[in-house]
MIBAVO-812301 format. One line per field, with one value per residue: residue number from 0; x, y, z of N, C-alpha, C, O in turn. Coordinates in steps of 0.05 Angstrom, whole numbers. Layout:
# MIBAVO-812301
i (NUM, ...)
n_xx (X, ...)
n_yy (Y, ...)
n_zz (Z, ...)
ca_xx (X, ...)
ca_yy (Y, ...)
ca_zz (Z, ...)
c_xx (X, ...)
c_yy (Y, ...)
c_zz (Z, ...)
o_xx (X, ...)
o_yy (Y, ...)
o_zz (Z, ...)
***
This chain:
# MIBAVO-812301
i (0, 1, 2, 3, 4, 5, 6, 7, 8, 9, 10, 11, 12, 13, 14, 15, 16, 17, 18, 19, 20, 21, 22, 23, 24, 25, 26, 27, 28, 29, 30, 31, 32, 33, 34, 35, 36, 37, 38, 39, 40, 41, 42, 43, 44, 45, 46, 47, 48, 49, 50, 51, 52, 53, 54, 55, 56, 57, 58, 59, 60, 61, 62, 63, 64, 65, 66, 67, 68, 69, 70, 71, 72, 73, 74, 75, 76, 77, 78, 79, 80, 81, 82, 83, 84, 85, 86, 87, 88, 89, 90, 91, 92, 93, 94, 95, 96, 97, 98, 99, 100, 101, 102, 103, 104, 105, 106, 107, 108, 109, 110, 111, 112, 113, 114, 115, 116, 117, 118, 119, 120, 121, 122, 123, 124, 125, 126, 127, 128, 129, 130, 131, 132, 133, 134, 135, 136, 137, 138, 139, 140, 141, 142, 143, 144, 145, 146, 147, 148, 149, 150, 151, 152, 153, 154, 155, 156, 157, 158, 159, 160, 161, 162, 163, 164, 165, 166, 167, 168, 169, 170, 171, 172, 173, 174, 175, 176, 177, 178, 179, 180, 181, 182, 183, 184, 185, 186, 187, 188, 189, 190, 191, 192, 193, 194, 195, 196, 197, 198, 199, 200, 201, 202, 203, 204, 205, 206, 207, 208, 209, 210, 211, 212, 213, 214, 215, 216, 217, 218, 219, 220, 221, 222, 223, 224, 225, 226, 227, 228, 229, 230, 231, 232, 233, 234, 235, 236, 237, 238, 239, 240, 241, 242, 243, 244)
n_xx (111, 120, 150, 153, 210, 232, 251, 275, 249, 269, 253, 210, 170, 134, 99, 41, 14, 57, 121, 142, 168, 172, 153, 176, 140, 155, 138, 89, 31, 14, 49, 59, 65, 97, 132, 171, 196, 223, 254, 221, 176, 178, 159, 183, 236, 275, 279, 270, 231, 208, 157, 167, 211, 204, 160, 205, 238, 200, 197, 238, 230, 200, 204, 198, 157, 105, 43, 17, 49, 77, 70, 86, 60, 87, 105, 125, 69, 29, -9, -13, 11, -27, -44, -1, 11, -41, -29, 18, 6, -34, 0, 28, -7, -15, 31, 21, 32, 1, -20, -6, -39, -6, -33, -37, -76, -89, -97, -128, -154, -172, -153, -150, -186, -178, -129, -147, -191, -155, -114, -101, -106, -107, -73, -82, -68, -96, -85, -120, -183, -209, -237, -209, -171, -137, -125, -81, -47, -29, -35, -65, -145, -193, -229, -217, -190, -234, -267, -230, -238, -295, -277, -255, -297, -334, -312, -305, -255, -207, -182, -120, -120, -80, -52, -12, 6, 25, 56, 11, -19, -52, -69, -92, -147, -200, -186, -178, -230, -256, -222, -249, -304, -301, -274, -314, -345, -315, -320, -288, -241, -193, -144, -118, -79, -34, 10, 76, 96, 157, 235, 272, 272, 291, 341, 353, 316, 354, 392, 370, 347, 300, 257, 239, 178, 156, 199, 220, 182, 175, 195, 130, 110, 120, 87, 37, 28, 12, -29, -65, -77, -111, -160, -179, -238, -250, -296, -361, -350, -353, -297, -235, -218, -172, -133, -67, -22)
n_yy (-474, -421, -344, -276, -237, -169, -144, -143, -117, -111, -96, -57, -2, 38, 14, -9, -24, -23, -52, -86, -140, -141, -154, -140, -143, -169, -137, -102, -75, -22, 49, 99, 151, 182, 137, 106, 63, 24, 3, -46, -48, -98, -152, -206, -186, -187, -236, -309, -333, -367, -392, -422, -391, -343, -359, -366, -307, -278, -303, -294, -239, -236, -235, -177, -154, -152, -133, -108, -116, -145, -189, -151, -147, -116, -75, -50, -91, -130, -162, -174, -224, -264, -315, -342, -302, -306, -368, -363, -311, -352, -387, -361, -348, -396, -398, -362, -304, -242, -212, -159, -132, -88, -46, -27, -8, -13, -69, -130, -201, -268, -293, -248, -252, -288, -270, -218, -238, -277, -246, -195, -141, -86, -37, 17, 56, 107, 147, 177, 208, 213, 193, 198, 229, 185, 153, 188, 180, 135, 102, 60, 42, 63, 30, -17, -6, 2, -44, -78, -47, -67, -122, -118, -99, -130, -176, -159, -129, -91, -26, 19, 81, 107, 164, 194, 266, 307, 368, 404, 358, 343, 368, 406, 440, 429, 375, 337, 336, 326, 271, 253, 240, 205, 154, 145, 101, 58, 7, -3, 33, 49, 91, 146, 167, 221, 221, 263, 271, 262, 270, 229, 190, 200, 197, 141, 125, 153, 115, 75, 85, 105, 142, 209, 229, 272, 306, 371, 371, 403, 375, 359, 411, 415, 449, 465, 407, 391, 424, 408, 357, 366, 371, 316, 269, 229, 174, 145, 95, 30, 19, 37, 102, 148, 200, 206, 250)
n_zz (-66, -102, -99, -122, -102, -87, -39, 36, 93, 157, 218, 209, 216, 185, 156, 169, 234, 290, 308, 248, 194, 121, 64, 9, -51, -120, -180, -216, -242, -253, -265, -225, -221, -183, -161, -121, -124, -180, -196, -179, -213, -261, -274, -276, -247, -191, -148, -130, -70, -28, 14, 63, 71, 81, 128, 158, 165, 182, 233, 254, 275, 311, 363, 380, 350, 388, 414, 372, 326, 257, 200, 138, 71, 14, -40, -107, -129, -81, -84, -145, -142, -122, -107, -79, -40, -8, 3, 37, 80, 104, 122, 157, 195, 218, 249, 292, 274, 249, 191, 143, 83, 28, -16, -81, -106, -152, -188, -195, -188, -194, -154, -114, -72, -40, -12, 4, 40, 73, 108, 161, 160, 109, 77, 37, -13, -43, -87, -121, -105, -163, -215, -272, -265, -215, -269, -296, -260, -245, -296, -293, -303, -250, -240, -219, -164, -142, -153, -112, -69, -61, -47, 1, 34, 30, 61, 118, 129, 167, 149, 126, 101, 53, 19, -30, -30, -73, -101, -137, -162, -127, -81, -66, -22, -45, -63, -16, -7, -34, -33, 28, 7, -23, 11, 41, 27, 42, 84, 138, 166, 201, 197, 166, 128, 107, 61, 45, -12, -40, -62, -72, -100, -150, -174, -171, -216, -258, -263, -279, -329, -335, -354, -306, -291, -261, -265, -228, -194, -129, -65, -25, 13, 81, 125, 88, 82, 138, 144, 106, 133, 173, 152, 135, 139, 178, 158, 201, 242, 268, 281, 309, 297, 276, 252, 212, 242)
ca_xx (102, 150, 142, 175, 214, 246, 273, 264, 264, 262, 246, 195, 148, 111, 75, 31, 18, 78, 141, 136, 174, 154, 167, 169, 142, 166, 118, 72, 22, 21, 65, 57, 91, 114, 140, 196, 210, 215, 261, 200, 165, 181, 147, 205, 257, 276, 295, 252, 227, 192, 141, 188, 236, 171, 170, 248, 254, 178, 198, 260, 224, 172, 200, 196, 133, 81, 12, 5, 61, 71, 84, 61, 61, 83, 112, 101, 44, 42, -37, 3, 23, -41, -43, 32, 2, -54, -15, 37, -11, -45, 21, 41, -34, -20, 46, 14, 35, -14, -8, -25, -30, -1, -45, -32, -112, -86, -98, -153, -150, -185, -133, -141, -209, -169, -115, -157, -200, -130, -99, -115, -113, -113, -62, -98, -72, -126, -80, -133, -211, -219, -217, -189, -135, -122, -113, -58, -19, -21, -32, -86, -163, -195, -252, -191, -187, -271, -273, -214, -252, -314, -271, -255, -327, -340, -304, -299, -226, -200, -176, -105, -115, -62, -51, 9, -1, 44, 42, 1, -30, -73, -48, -105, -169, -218, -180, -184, -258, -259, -224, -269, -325, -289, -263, -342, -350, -301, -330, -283, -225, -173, -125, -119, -56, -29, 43, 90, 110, 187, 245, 287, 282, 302, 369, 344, 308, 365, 403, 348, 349, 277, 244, 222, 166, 148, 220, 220, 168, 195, 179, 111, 119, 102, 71, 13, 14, -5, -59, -91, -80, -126, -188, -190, -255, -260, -319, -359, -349, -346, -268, -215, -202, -156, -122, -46, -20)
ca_yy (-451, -391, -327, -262, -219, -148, -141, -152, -92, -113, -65, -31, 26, 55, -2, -23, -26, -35, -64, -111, -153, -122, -161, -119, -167, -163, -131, -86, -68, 6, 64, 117, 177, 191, 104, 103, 29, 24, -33, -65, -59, -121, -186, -224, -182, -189, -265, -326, -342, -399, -396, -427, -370, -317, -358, -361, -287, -272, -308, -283, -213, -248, -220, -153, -147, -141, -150, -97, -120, -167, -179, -134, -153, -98, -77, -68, -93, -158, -179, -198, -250, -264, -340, -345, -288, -320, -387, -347, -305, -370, -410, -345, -345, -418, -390, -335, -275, -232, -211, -128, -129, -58, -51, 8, -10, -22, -97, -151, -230, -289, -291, -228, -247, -307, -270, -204, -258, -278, -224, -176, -111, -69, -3, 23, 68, 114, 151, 197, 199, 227, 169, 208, 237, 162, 141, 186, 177, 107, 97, 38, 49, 64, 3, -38, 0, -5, -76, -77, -40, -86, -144, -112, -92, -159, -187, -138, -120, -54, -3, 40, 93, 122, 178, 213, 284, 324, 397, 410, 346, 340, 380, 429, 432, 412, 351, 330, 339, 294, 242, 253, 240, 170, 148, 134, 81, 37, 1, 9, 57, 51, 102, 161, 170, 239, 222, 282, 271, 266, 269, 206, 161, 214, 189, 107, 124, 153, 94, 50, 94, 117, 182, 214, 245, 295, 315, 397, 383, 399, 359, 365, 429, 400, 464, 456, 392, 389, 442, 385, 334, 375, 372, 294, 269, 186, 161, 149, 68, 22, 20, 58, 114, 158, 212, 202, 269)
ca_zz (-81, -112, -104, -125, -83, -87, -17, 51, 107, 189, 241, 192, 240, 173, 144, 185, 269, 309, 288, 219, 177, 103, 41, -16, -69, -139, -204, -210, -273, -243, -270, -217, -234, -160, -155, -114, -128, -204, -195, -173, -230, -283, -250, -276, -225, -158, -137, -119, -54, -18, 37, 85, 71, 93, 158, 172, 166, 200, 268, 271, 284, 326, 390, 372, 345, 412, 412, 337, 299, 247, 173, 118, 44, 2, -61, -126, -123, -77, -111, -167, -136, -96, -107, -64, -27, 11, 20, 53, 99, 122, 136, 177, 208, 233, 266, 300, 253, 232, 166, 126, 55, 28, -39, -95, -114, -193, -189, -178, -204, -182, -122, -99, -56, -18, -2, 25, 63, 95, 125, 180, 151, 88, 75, 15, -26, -52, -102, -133, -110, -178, -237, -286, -244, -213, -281, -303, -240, -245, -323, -294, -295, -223, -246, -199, -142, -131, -148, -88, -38, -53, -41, 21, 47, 29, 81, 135, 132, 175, 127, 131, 74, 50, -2, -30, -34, -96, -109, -157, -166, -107, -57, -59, -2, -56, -69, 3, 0, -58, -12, 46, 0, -31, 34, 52, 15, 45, 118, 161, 164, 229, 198, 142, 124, 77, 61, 27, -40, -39, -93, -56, -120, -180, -179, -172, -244, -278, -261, -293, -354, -338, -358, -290, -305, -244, -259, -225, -182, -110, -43, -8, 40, 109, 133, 73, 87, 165, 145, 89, 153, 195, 131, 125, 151, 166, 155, 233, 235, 291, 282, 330, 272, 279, 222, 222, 239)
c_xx (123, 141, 168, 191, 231, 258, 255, 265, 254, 262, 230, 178, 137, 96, 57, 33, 43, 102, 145, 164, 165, 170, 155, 170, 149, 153, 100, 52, 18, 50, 63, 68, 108, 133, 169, 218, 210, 232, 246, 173, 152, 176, 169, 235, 253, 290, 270, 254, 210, 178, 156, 209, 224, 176, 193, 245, 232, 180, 214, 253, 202, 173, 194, 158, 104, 57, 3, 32, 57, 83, 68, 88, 59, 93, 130, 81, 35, 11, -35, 0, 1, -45, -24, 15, -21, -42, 10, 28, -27, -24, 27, 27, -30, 9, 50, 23, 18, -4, -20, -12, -27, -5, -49, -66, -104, -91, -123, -147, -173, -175, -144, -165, -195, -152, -121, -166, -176, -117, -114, -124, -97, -88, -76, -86, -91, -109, -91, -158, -222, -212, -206, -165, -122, -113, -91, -45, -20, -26, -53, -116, -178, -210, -237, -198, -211, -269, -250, -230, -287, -306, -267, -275, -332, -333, -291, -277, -225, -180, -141, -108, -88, -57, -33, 5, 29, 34, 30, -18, -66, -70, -68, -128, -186, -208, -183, -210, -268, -247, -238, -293, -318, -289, -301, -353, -338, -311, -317, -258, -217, -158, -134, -89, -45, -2, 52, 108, 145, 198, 269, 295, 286, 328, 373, 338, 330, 376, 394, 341, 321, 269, 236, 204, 154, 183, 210, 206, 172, 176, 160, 119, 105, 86, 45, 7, -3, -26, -89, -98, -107, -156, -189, -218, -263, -293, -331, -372, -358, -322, -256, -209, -194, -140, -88, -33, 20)
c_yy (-429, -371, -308, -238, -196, -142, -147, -120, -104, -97, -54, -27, 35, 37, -19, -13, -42, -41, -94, -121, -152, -137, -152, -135, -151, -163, -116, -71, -33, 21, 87, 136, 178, 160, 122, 75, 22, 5, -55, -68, -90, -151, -209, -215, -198, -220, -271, -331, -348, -382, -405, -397, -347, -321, -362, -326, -273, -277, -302, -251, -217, -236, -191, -140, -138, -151, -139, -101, -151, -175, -164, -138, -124, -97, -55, -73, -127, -178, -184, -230, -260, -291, -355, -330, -300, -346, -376, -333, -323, -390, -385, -348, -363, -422, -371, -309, -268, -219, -176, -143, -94, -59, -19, 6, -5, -45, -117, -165, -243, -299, -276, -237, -266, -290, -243, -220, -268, -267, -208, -140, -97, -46, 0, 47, 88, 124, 178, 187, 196, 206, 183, 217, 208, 150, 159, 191, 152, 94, 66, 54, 44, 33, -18, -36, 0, -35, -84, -73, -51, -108, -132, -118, -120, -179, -179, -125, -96, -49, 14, 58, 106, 139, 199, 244, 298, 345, 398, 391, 336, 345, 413, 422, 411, 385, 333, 329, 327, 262, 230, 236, 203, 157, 132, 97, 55, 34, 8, 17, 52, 81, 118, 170, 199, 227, 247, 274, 283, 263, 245, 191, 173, 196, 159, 103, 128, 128, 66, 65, 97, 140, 180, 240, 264, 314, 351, 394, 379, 376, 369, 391, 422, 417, 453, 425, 375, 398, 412, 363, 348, 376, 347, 289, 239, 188, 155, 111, 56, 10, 43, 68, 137, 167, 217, 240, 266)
c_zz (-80, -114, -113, -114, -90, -69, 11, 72, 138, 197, 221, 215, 217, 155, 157, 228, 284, 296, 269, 207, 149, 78, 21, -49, -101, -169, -197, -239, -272, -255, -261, -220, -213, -145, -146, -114, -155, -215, -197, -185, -251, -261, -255, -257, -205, -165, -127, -89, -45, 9, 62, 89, 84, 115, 165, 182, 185, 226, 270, 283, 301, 352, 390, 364, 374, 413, 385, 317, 284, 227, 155, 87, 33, -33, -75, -114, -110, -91, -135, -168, -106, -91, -77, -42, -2, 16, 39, 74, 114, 132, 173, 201, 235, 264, 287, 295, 233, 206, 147, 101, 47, -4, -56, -102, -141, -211, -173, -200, -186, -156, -105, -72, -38, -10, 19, 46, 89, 118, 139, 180, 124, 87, 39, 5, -46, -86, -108, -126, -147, -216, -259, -280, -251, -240, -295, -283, -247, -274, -321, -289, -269, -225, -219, -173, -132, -133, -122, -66, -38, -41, -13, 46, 46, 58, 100, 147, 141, 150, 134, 108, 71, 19, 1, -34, -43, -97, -140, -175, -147, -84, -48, -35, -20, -63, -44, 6, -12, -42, 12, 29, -12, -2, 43, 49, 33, 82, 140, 166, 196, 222, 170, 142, 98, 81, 41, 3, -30, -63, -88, -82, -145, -179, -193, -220, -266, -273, -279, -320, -359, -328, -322, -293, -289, -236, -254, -206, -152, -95, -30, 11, 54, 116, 113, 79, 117, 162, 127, 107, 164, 181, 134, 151, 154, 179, 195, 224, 268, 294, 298, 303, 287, 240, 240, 220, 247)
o_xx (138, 122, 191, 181, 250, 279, 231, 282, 230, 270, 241, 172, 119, 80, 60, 49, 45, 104, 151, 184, 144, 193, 132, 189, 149, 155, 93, 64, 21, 71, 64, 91, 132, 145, 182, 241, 189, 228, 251, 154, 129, 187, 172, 253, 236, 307, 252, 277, 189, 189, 156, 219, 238, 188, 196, 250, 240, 170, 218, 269, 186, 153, 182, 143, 89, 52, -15, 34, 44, 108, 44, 112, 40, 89, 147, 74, 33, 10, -51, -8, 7, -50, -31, 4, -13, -45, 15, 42, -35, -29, 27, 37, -35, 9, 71, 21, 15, 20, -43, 9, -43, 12, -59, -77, -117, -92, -131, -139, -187, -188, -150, -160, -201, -157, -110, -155, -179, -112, -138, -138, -73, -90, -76, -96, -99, -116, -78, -164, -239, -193, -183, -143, -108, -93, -77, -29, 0, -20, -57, -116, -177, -202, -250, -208, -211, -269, -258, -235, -302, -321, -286, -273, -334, -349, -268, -277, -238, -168, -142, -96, -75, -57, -31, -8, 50, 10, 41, -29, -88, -67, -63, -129, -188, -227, -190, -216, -289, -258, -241, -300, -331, -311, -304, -362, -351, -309, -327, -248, -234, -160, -152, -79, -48, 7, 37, 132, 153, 185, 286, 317, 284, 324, 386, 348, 330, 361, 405, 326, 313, 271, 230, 211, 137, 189, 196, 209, 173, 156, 165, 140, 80, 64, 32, -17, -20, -46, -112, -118, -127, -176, -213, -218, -278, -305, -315, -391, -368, -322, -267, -199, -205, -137, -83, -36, 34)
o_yy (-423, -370, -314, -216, -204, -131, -153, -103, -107, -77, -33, -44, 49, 47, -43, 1, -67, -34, -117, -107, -165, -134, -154, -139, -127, -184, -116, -56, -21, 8, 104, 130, 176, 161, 140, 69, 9, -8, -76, -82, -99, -164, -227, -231, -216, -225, -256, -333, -337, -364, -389, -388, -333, -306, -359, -321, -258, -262, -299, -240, -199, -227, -186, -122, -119, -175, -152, -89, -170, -173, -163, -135, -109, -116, -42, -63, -146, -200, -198, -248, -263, -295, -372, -344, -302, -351, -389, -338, -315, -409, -390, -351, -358, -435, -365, -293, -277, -217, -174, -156, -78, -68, 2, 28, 13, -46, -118, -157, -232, -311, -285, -226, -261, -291, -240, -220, -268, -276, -205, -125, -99, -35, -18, 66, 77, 113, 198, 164, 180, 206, 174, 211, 201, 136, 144, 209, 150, 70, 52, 75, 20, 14, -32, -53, -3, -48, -105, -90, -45, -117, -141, -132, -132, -192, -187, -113, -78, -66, 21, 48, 115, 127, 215, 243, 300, 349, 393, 399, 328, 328, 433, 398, 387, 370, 310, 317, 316, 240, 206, 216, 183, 150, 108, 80, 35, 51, 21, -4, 52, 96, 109, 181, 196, 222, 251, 273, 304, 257, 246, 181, 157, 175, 153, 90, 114, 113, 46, 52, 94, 153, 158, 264, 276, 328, 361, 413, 355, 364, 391, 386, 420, 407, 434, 418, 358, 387, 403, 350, 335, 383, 346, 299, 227, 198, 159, 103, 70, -10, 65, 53, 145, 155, 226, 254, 286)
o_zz (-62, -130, -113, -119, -104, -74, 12, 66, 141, 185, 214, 231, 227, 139, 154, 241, 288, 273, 277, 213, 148, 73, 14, -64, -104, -182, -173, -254, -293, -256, -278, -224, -217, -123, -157, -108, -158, -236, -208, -178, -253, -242, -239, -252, -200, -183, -119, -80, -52, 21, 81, 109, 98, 130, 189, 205, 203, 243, 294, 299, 305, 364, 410, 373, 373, 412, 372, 295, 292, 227, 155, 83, 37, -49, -62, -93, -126, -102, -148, -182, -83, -67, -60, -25, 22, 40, 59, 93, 136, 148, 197, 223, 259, 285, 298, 313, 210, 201, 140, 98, 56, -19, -48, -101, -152, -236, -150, -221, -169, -140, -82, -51, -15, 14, 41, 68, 113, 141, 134, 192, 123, 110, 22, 17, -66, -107, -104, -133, -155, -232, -262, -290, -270, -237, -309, -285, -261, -274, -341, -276, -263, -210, -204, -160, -108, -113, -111, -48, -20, -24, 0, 66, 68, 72, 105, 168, 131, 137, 157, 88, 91, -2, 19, -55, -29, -96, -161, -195, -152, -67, -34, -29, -16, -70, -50, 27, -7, -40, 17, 42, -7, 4, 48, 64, 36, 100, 158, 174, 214, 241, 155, 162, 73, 104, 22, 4, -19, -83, -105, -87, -164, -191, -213, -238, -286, -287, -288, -334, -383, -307, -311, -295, -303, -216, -272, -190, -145, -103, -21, 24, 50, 116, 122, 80, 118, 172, 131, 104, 159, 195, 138, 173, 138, 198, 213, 210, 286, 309, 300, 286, 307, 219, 262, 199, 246)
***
């Protein structure tokens, strides 16, 4: 089985628990405004790679990893490609490497339920509680990202949320109180994650001869955004949660 790859990164510390192995699969039906991978758009980029090639590059980080690392599937969008996706999470399974999927919540197939069932944990993207928002940051309807976090609930997967926070997009209290209020829904929640909107991949776009379309708007100010850390509210589960500060 062939899958499609955009790159590889070892030593990764922010996707996932511990130190990972992170293959950044290749497509994505998502057009986020704030994408910093826009390379990793077109499902026909990147370069092919095999399941064998997953575990070659997975055990070579095997010592490293501990008792919380692992590999984590990212992207694009790696539920694309959820077919590859769960055969690749259960070869890893049978090698003892757990496996995160890192999901923009833009995408669900007839895949997508084997390959959540697979893996050991979730980073979730929330994006926007707010479906109109989420749909013009990501130009997909939210309808995705709920049928996601059913498949989830479904099969009692821990949770990482994670949500970018832009000025002026959702960078206010009440918008935090709108994710508090989403956030419920989903069973069980380890982690809440704000990350700061950065300007890292303006340059990437001109290069690719695409509009960027939050062109002016600066980077997250950390001060405001420790203060929005200190509002999130997880859900009270029977998961170790913790808000990433």
């Amino acid at each position: 089985m062939i899958g499609r790859l955009h790159s590889i990164e070892t030593f990764g510390a922010v996707d996932g628990p511990g130190i990972r192995t992170v293959f950044f699969m290749q497509g994505c039906p998502a057009r986020c405004l704030y994408c910093h991978n826009p390379d990793s758009w077109a499902a026909d980029g990147g370069r092919d790679i095999t399941i064998e090639e997953i575990l070659h590059w997975a055990d070579r980080g095997r010592p490293y990893y501990g008792d919380k690392g692992g590999v984590t599937f990212s992207g694009g969008e790696p539920l694309l490609q959820g077919e590859f996706l769960a055969a690749a999470i259960r070869a890893l399974g049978e090698i003892g490497i757990d496996s995160a999927i890192d999901a923009s919540g833009t995408y669900t197939d007839e895949f997508t339920e084997e390959a959540i069932r697979a893996c050991k944990l979730v980073l979730l993207d929330i994006k926007h509680p707010l479906a109109d928002r989420f749909e013009i940051i990501t130009g997909r309807p939210q309808e995705e990202l709920l049928k996601l976090i059913d498949i989830i609930n479904r099969n009692g997967k821990h949770v990482w949320i994670r949500n970018v926070v832009v000025p002026d997009i959702n960078d206010m209290e009440e918008d935090i109180a709108e994710l508090n209020r989403f956030i419920r829904q989903i069973r069980y929640i380890d982690k809440v994650e704000l990350l700061g909107y950065h300007t890292m991949a303006v340059n990437k776009y001109g290069k690719l001869g695409i509009t960027y379309r939050l062109k002016g708007v600066p980077p997250m100010d950390g001060e405001k955004l420790n203060h929005l850390k200190q509002l999130v509210e997880i859900p009270e589960t029977d998961a170790v949660s913790q808000v990433e500060l």
